[in-house]
DSSP file (Angstrom, degrees, kcal/mol; ACC not computed):
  #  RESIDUE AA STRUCTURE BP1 BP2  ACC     N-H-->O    O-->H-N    N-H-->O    O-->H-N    TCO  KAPPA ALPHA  PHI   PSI    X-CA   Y-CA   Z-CA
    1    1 A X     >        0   0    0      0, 0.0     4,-1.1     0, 0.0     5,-0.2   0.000 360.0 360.0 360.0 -54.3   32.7   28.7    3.0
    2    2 A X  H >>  +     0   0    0      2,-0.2     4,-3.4     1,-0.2     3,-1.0   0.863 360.0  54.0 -23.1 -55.8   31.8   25.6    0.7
    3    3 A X  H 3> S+     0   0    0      1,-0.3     4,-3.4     2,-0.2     5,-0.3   0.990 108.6  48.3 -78.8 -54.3   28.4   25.2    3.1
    4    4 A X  H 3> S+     0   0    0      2,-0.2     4,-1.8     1,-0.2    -1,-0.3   0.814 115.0  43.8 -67.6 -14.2   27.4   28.8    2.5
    5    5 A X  H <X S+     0   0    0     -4,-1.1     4,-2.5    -3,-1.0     5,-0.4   0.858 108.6  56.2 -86.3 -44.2   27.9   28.4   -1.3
    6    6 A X  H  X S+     0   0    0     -4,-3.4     4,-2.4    -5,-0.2    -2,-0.2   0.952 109.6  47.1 -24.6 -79.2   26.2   25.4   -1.2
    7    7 A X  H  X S+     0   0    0     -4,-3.4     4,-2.0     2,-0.2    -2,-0.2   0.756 107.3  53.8 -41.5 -52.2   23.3   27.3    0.3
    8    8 A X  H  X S+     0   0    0     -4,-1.8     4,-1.9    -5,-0.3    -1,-0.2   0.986 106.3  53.7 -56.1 -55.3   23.4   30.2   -2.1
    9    9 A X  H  X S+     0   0    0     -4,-2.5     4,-4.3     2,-0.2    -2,-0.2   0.920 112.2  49.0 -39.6 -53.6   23.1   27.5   -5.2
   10   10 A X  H  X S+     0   0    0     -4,-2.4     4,-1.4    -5,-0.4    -1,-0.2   0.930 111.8  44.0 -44.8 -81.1   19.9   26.0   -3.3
   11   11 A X  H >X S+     0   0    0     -4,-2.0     4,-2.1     1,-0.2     3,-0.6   0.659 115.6  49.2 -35.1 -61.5   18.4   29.1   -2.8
   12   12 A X  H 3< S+     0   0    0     -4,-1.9    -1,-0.2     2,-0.3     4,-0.2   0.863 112.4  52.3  17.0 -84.5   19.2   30.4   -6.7
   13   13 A X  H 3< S+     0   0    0     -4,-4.3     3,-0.3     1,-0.2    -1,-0.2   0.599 104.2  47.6 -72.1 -12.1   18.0   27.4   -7.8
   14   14 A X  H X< S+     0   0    0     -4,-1.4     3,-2.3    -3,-0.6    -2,-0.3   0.950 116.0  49.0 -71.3 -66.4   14.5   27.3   -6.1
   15   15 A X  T 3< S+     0   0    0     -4,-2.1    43,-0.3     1,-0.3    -2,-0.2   0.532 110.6  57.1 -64.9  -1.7   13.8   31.4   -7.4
   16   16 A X  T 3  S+     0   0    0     -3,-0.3    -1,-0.3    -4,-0.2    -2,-0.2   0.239  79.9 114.7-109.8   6.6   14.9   30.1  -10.4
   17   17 A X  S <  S-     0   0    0     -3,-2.3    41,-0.8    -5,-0.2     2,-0.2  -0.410  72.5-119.1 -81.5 140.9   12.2   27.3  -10.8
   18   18 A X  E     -A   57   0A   0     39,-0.2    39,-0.2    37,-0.1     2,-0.2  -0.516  35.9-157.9 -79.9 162.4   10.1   27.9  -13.5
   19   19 A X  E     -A   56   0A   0     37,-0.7    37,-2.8    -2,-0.2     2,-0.1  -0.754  29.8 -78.7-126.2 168.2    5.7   28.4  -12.3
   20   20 A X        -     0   0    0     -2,-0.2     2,-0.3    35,-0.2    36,-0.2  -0.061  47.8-110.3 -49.1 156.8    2.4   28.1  -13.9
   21   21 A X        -     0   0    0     33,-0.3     2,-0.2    34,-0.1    -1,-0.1  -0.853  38.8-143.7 -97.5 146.7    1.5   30.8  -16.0
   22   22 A X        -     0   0    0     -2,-0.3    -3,-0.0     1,-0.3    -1,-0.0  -0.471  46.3 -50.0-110.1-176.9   -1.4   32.5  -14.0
   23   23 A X        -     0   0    0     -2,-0.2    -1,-0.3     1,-0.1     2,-0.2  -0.225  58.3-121.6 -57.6 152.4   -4.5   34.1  -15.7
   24   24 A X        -     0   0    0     -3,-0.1     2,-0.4    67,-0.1    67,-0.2  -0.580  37.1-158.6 -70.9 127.5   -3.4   36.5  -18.6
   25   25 A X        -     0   0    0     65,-4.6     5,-0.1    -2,-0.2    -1,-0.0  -0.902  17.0 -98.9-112.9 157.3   -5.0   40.1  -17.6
   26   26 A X     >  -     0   0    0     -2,-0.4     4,-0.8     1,-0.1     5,-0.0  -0.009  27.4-112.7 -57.8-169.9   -5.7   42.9  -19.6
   27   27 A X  H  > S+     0   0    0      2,-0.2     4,-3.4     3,-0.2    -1,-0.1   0.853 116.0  54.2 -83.9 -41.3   -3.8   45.8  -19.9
   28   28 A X  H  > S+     0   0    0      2,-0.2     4,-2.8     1,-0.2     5,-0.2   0.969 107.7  52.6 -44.3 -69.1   -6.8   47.8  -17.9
   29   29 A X  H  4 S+     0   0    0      1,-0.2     4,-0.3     2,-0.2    -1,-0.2   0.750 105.5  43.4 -57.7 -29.0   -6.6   45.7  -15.4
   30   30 A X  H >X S+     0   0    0     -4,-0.8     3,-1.9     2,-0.2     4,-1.1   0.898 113.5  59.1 -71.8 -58.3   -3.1   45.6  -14.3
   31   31 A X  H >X S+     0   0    0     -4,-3.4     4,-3.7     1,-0.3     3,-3.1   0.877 109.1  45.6   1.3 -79.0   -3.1   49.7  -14.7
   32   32 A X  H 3X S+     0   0    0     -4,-2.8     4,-1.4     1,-0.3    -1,-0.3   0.710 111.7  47.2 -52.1 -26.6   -5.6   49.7  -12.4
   33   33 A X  H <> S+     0   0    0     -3,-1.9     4,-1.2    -4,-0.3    -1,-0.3   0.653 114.2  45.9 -86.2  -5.3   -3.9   47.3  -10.1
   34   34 A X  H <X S+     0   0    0     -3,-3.1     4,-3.2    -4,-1.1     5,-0.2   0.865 111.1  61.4 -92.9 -47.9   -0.1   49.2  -10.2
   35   35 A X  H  X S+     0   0    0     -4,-3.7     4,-2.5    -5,-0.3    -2,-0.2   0.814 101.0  43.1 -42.5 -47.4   -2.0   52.1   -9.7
   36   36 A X  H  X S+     0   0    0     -4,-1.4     4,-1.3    -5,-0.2    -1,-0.3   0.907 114.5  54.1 -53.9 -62.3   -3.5   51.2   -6.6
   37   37 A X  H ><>S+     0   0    0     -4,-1.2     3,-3.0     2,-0.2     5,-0.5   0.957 108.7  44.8 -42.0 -65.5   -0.2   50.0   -5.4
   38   38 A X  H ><5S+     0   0    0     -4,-3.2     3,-1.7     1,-0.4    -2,-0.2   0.828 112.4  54.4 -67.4 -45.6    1.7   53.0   -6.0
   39   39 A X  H 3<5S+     0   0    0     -4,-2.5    -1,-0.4     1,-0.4    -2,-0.2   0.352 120.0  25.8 -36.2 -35.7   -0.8   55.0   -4.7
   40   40 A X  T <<5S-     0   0    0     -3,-3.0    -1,-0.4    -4,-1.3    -2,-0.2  -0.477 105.7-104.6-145.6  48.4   -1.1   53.3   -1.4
   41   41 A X  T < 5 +     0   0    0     -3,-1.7     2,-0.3    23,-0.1    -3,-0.2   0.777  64.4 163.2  42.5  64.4    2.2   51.7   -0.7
   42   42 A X      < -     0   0    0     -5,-0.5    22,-0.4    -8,-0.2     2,-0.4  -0.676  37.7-126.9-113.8-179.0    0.8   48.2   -1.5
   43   43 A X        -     0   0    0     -2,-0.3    52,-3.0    52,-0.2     2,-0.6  -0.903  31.1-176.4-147.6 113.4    2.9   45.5   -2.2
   44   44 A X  E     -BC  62  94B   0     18,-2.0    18,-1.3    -2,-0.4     2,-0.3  -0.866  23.4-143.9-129.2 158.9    2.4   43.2   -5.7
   45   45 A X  E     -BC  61  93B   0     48,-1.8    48,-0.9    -2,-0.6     2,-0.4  -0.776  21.3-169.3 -94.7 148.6    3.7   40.3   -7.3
   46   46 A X  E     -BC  60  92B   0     14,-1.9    14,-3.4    -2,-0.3     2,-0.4  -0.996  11.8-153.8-148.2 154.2    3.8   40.6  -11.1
   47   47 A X  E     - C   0  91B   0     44,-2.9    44,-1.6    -2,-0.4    43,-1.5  -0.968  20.8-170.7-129.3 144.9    4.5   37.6  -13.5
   48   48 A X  E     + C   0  89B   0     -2,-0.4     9,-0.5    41,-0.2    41,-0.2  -0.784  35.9  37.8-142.3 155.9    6.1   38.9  -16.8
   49   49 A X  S    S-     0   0    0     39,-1.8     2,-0.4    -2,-0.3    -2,-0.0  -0.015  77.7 -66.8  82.7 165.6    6.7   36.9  -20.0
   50   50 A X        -     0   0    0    -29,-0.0     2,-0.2    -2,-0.0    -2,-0.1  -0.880  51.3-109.0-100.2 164.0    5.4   34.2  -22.2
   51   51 A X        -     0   0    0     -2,-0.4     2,-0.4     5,-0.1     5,-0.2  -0.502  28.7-166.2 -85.5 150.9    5.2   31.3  -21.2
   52   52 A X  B >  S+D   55   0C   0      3,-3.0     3,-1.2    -2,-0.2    -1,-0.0  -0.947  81.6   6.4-138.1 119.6    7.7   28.7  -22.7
   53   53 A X  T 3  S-     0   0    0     -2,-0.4    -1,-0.1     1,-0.3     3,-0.1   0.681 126.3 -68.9  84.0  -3.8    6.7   25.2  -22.0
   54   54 A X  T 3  S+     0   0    0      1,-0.2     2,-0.4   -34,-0.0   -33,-0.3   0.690 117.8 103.6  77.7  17.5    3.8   26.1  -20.6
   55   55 A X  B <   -D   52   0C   0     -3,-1.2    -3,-3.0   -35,-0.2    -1,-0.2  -1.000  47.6-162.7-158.4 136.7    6.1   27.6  -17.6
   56   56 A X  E     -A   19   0A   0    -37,-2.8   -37,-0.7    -2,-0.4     2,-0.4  -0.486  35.7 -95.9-111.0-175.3    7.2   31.0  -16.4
   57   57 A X  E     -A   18   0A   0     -9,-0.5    -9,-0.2   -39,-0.2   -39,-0.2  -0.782  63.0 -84.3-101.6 179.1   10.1   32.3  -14.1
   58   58 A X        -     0   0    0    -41,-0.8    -1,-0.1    -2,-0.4   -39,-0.1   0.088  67.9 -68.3 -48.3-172.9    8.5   33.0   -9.9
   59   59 A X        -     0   0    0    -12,-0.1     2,-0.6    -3,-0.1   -12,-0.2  -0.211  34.1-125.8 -66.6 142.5    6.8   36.3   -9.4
   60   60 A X  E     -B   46   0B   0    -14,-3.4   -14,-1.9    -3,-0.1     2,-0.4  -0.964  40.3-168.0 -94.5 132.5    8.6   39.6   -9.3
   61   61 A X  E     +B   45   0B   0     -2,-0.6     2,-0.3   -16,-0.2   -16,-0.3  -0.957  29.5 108.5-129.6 125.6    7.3   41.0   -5.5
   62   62 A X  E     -B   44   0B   0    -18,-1.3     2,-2.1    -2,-0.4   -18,-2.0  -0.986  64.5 -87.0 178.2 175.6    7.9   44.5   -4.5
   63   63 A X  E     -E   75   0D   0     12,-5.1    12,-1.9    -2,-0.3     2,-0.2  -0.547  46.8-104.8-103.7 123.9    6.1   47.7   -3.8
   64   64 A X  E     +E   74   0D   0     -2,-2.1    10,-0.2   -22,-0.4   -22,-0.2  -0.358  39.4 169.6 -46.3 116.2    5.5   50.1   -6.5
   65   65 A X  E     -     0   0D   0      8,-1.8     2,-0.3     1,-0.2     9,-0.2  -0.069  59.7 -35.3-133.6  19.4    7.8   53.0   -6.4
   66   66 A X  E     -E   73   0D   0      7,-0.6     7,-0.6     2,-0.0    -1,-0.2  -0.891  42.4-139.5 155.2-169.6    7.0   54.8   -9.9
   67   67 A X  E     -E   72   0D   0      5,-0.3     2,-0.2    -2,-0.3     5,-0.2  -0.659  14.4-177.5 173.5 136.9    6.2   54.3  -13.6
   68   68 A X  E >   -E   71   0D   0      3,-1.5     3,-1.7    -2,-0.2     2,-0.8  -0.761  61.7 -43.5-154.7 110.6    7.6   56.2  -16.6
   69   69 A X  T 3  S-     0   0    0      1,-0.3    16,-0.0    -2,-0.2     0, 0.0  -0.758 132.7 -10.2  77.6-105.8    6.5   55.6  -20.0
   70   70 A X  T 3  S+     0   0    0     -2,-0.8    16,-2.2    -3,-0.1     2,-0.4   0.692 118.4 117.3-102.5 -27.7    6.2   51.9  -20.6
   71   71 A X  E <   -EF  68  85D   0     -3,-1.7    -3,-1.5    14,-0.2    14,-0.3  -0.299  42.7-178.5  -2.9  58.7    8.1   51.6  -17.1
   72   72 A X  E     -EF  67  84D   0     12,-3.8    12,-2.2    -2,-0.4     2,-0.4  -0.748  15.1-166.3 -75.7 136.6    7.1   50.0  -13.7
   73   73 A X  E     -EF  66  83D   0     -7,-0.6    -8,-1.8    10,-0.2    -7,-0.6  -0.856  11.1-178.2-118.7 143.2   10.1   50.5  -11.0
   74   74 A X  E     -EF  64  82D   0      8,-3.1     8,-2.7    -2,-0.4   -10,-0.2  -0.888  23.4-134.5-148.8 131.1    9.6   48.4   -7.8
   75   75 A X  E     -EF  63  81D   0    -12,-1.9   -12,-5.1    -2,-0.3     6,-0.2  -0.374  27.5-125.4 -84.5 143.1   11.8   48.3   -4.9
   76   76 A X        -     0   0    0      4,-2.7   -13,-0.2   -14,-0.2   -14,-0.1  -0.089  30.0-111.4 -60.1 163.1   12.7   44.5   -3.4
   77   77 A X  S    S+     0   0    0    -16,-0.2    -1,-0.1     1,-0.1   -15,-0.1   0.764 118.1  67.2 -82.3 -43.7   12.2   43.5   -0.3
   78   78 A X  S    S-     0   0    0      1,-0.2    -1,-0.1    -3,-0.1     3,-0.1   0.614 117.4-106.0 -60.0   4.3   16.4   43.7   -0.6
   79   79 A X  S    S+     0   0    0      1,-0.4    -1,-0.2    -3,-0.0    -2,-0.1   0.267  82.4 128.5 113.8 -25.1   16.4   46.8   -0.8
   80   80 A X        -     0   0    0     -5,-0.1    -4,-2.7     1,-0.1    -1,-0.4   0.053  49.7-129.8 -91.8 164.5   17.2   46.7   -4.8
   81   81 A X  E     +F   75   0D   0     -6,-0.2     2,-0.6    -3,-0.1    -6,-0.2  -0.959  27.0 177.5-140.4 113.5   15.2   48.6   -7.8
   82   82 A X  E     -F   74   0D   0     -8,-2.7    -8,-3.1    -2,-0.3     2,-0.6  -0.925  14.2-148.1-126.0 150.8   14.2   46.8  -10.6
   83   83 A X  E     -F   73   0D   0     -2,-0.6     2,-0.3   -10,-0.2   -10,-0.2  -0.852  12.4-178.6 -96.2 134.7   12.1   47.9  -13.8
   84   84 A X  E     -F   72   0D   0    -12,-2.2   -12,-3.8    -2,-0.6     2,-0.9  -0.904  29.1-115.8-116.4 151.4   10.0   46.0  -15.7
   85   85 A X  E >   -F   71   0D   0    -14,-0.3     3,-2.2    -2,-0.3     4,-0.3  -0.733  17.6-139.1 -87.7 136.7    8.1   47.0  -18.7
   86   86 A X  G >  S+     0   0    0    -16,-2.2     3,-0.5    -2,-0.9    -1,-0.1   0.713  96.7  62.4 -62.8 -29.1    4.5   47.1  -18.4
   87   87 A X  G 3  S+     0   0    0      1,-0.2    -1,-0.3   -17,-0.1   -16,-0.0   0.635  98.9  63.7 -76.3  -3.5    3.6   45.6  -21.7
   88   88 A X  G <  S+     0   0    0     -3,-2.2   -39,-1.8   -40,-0.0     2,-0.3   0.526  76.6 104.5 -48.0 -26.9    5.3   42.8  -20.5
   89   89 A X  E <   +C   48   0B   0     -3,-0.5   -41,-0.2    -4,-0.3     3,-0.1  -0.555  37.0 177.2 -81.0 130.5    3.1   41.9  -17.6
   90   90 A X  E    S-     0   0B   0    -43,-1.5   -65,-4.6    -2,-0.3     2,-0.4   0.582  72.8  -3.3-100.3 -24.4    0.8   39.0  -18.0
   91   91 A X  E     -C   47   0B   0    -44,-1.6   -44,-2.9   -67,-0.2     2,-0.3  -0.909  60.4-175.5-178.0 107.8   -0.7   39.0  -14.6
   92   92 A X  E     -C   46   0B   0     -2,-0.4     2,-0.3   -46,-0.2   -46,-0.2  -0.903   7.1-176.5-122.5 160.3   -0.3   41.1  -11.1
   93   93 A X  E     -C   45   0B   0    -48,-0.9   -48,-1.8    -2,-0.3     2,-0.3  -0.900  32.0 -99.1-136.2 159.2   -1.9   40.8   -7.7
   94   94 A X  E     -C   44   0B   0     -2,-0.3   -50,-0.2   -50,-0.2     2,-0.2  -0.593  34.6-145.9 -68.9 129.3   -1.9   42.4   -4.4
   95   95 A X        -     0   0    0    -52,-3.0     2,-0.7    -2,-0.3   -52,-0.2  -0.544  25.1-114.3 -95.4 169.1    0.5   41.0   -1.3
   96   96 A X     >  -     0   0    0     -2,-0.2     4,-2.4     1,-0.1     3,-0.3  -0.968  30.7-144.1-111.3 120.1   -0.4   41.0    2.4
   97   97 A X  H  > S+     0   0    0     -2,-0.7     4,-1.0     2,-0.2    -1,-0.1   0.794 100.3  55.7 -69.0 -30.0    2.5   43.5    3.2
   98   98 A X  H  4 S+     0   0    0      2,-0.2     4,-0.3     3,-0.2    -1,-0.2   0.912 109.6  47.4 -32.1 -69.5    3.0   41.5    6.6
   99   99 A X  H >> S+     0   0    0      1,-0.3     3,-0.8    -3,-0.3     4,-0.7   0.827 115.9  46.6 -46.4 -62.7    3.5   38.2    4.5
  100  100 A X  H 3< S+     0   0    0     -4,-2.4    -1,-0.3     1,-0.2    -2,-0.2   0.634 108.0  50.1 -38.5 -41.5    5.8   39.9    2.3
  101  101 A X  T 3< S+     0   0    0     -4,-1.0    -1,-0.2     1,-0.2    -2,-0.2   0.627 109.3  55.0 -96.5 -39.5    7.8   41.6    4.8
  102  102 A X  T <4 S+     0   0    0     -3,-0.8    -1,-0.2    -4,-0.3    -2,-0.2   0.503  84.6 114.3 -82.0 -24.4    8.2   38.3    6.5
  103  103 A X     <        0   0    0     -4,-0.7    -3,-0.0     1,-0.2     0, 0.0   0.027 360.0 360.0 -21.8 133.1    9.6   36.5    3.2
  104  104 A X              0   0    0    -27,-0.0    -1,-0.2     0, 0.0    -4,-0.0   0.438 360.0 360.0 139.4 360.0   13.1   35.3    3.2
């Protein structure tokens, strides 16, 4: 039991690692790019915040499954639903759904 908490803590603390901040995009562009997703089941990373330190937390990665209002909802690869708000978003991309799928 120790080994497997042990194990969770790793894991934790690696998703917890702060990243580079990647290019800021406009608000137009990230539209366009959720849009896309939801539209055709594609799969994105999105990095949300400022950066503190020059450093963010990892990527949220998950497939677009709505928007309402200022909303985006995106399902996990676990299965989970989380919202983020859009004016939040510095910076989305497209996944290779394969890649994605294969995570973990």
């Amino acid at each position: 039991m120790l080994s497997d908490h042990s194990a969770y803590m790793e894991k934790a603390s690696i998703s917890e690692r702060p990243v580079e901040p990647k290019l800021e995009q406009s608000q137009e562009t990230i539209s366009d790019i959720l849009e896309d997703a939801w539209q055709n089941a594609k799969i994105v990373a999105v990095q949300i915040g400022t950066p503190y330190d020059d450093r963010l937390l990892p990527d949220i990665e998950g497939a677009v499954i709505g928007h309402w209002d200022e909303q985006v909802y995106l399902q996990l690869r676990n299965g989970d639903t989380q919202s983020v708000n859009a004016t939040d978003i510095r910076n989305v991309a497209l996944l290779n759904p394969d890649r994605w799928w294969a995570l973990g």
